[in-house]
N, CA, C and O atoms as a printed pandas DataFrame, in Angstrom:
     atom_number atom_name residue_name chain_id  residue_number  x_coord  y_coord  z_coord
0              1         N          UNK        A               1  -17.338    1.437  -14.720
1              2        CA          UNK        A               1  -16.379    1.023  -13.700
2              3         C          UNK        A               1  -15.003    1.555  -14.069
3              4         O          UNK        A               1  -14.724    1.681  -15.262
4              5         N          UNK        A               2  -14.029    1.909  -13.016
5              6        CA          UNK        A               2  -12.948    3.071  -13.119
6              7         C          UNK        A               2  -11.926    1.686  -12.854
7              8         O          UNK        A               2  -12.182    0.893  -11.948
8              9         N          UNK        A               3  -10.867    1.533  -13.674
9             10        CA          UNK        A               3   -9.492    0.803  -13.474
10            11         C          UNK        A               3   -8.535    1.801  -13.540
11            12         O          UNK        A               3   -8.757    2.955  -13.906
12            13         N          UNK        A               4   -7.398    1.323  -13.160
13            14        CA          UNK        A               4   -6.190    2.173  -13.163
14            15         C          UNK        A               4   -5.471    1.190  -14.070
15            16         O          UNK        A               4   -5.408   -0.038  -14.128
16            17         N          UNK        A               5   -4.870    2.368  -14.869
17            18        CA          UNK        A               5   -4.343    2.169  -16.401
18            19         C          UNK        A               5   -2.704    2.045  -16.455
19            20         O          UNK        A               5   -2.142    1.697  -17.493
20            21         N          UNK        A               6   -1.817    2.431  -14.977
21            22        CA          UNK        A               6   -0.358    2.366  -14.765
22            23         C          UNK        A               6   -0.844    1.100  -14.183
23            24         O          UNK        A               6   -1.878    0.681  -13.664
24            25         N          UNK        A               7    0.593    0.569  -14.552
25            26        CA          UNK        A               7    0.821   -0.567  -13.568
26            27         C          UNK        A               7    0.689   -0.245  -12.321
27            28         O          UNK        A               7    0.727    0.890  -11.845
28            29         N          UNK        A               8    0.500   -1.461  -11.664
29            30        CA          UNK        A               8   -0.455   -1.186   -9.829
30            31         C          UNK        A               8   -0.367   -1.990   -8.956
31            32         O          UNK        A               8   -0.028   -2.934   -9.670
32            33         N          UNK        A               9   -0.402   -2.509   -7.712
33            34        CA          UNK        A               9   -0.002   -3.405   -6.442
34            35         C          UNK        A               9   -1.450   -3.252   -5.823
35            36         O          UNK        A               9   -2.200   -2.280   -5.906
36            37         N          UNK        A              10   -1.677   -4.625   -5.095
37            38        CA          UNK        A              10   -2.597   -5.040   -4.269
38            39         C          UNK        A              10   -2.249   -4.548   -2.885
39            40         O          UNK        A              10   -1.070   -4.763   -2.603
40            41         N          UNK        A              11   -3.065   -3.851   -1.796
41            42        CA          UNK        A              11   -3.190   -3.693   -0.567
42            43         C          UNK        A              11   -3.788   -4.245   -0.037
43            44         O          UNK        A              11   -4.892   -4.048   -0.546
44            45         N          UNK        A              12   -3.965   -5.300    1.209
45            46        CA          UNK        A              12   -5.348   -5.657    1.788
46            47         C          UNK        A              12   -5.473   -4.490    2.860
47            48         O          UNK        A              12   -4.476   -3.793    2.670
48            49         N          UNK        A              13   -6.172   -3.980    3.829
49            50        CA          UNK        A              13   -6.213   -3.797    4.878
50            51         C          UNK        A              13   -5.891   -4.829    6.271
51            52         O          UNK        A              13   -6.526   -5.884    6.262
52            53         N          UNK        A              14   -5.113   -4.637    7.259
53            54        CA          UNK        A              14   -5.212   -5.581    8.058
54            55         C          UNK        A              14   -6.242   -5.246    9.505
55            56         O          UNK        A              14   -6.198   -5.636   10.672
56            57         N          UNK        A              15   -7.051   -4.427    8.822
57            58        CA          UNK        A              15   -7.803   -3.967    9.970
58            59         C          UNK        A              15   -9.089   -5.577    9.880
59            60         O          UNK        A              15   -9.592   -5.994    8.837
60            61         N          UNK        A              16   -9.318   -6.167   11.300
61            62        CA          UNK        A              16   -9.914   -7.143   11.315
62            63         C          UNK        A              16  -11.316   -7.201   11.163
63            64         O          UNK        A              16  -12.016   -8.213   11.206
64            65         N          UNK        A              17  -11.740   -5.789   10.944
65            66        CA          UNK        A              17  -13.082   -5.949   10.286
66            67         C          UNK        A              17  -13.137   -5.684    9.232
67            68         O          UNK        A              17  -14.153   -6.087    8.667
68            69         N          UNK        A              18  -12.434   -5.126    8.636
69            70        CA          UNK        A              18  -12.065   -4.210    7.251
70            71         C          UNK        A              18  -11.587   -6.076    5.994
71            72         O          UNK        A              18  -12.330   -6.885    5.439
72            73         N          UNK        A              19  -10.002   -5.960    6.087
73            74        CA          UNK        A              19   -9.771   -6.459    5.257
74            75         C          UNK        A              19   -9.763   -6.535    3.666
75            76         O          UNK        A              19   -9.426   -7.394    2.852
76            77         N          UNK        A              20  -10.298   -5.218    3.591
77            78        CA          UNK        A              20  -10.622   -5.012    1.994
78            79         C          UNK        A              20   -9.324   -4.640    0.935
79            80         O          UNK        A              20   -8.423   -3.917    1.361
80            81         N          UNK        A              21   -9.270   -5.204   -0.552
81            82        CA          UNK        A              21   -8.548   -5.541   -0.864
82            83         C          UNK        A              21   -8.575   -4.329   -2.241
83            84         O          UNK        A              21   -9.407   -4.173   -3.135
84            85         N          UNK        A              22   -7.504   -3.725   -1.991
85            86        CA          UNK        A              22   -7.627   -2.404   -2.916
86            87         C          UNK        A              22   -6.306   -2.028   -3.605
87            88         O          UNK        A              22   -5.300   -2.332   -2.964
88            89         N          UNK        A              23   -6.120   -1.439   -4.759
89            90        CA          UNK        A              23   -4.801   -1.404   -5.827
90            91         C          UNK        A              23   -4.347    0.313   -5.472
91            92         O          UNK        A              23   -4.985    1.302   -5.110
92            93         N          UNK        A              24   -3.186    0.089   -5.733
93            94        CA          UNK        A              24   -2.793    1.431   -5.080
94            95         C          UNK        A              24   -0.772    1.308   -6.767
95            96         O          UNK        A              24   -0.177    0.368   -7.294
96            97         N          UNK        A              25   -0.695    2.159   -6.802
97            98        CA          UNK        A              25   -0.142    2.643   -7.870
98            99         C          UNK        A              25    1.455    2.156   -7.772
99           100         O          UNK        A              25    1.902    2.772   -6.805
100          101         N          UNK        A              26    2.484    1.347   -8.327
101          102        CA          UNK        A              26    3.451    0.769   -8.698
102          103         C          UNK        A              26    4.193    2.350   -8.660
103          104         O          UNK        A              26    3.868    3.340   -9.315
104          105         N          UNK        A              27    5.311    2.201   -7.639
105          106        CA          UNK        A              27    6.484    3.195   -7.592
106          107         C          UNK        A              27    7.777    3.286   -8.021
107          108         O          UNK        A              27    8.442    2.277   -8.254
108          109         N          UNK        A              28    8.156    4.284   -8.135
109          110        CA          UNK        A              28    9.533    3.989   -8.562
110          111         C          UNK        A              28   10.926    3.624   -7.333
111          112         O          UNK        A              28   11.040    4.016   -6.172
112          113         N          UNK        A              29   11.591    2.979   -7.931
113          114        CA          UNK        A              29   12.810    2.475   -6.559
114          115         C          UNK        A              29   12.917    3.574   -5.689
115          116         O          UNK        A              29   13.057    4.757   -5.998
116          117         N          UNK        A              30   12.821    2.971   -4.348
117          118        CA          UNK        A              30   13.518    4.149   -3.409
118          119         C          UNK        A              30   12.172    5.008   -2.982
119          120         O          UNK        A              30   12.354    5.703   -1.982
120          121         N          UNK        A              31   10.880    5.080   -3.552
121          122        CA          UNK        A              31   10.123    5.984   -2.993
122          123         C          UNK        A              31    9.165    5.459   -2.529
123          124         O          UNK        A              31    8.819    4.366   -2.977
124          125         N          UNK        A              32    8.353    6.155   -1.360
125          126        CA          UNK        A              32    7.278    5.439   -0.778
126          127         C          UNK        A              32    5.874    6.600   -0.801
127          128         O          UNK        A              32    5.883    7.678   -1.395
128          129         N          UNK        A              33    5.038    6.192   -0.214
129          130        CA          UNK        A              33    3.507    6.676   -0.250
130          131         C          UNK        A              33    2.872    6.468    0.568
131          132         O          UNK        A              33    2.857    5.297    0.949
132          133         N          UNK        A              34    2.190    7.255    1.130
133          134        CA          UNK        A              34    0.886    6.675    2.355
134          135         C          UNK        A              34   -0.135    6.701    1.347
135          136         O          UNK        A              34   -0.234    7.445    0.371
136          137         N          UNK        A              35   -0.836    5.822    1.715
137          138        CA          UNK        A              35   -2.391    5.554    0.930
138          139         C          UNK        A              35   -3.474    5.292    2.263
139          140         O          UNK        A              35   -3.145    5.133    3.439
140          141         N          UNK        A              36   -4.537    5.300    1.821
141          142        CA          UNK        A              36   -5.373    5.452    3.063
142          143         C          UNK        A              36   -7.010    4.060    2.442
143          144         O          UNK        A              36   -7.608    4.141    1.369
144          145         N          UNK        A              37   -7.174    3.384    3.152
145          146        CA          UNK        A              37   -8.157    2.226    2.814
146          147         C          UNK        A              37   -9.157    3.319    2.683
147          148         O          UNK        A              37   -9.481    4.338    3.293
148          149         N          UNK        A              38   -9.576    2.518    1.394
149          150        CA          UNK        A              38  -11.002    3.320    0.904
150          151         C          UNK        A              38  -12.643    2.667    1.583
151          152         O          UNK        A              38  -13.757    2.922    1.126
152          153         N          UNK        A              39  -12.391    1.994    2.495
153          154        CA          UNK        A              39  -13.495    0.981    3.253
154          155         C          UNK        A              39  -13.072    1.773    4.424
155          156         O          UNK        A              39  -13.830    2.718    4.645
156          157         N          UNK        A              40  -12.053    1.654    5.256
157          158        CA          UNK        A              40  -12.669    2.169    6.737
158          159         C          UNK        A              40  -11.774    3.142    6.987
159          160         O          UNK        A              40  -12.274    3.888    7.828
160          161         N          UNK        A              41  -10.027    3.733    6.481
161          162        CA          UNK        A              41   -9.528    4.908    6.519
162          163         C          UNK        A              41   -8.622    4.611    7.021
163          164         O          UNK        A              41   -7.895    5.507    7.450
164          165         N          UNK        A              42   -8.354    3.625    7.150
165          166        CA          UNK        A              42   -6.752    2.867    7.914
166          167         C          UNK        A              42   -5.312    3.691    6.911
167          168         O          UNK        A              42   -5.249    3.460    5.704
168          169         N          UNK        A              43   -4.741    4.194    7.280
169          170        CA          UNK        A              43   -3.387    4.823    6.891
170          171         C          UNK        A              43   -2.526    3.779    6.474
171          172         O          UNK        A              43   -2.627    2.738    7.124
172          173         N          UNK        A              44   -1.856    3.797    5.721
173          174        CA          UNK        A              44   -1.001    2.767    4.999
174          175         C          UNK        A              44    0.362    3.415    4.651
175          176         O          UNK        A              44   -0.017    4.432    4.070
176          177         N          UNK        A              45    1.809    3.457    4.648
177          178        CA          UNK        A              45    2.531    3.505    4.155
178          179         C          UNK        A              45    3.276    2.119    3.011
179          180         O          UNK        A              45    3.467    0.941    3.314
180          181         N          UNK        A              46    3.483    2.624    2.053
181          182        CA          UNK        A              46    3.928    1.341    0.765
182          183         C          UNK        A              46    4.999    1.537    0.487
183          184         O          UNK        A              46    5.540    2.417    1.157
184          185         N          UNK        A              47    5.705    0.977   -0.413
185          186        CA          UNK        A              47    6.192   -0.018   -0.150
186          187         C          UNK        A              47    7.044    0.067    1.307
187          188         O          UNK        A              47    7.406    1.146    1.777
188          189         N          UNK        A              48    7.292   -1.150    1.908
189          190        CA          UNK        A              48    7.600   -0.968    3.339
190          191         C          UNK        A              48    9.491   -1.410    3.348
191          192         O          UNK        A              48    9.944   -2.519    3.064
192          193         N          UNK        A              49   10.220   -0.302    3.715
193          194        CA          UNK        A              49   11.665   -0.372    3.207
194          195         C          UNK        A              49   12.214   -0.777    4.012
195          196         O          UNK        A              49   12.316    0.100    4.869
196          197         N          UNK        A              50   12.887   -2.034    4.434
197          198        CA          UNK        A              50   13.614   -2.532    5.480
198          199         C          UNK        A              50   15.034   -1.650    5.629
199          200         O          UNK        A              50   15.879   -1.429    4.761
200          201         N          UNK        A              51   15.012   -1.351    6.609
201          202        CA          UNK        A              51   16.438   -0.625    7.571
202          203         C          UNK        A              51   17.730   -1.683    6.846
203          204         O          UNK        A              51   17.607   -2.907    6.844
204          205         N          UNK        A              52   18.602   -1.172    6.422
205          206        CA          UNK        A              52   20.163   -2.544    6.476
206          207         C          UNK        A              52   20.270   -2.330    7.635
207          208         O          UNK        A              52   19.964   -3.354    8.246
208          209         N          UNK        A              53   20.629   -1.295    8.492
209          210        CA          UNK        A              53   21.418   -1.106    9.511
210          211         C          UNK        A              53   20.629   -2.247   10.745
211          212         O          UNK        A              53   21.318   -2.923   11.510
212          213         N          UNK        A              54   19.067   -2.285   10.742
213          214        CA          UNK        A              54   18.554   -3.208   11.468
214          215         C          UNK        A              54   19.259   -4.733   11.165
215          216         O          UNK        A              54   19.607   -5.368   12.161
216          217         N          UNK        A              55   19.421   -5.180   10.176
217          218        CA          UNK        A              55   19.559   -6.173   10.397
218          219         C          UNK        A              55   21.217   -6.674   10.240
219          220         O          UNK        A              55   21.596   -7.656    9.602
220          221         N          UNK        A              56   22.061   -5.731   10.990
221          222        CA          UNK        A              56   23.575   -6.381   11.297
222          223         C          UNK        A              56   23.591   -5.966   12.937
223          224         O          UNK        A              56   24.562   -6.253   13.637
């Protein structure tokens, strides 16, 4: 069985048949990643960066 050896973050899928719960790799500030569910192929962007400008 294969673990990942960097520190790492939980994804669920929110696809409603899917839901599967998969680790995807700890980033550095400021950068993001698409990852893709390894159960049904749902596209994911991480970490999810809130706008400032949205919220004034």
């Amino acid at each position: 069985m294969a673990r990942l050896v960097r520190p790492s973050w939980a994804i669920r899928c929110t696809q409603s048949g899917c839901r599967t719960l998969f680790e995807v790799a700890e980033l550095e500030e400021g950068k993001q990643q698409e990852v893709v569910c390894p159960n049904c192929g749902e596209h994911y962007v991480y970490p999810i960066v809130e706008d400032k400008n949205e919220n004034q």
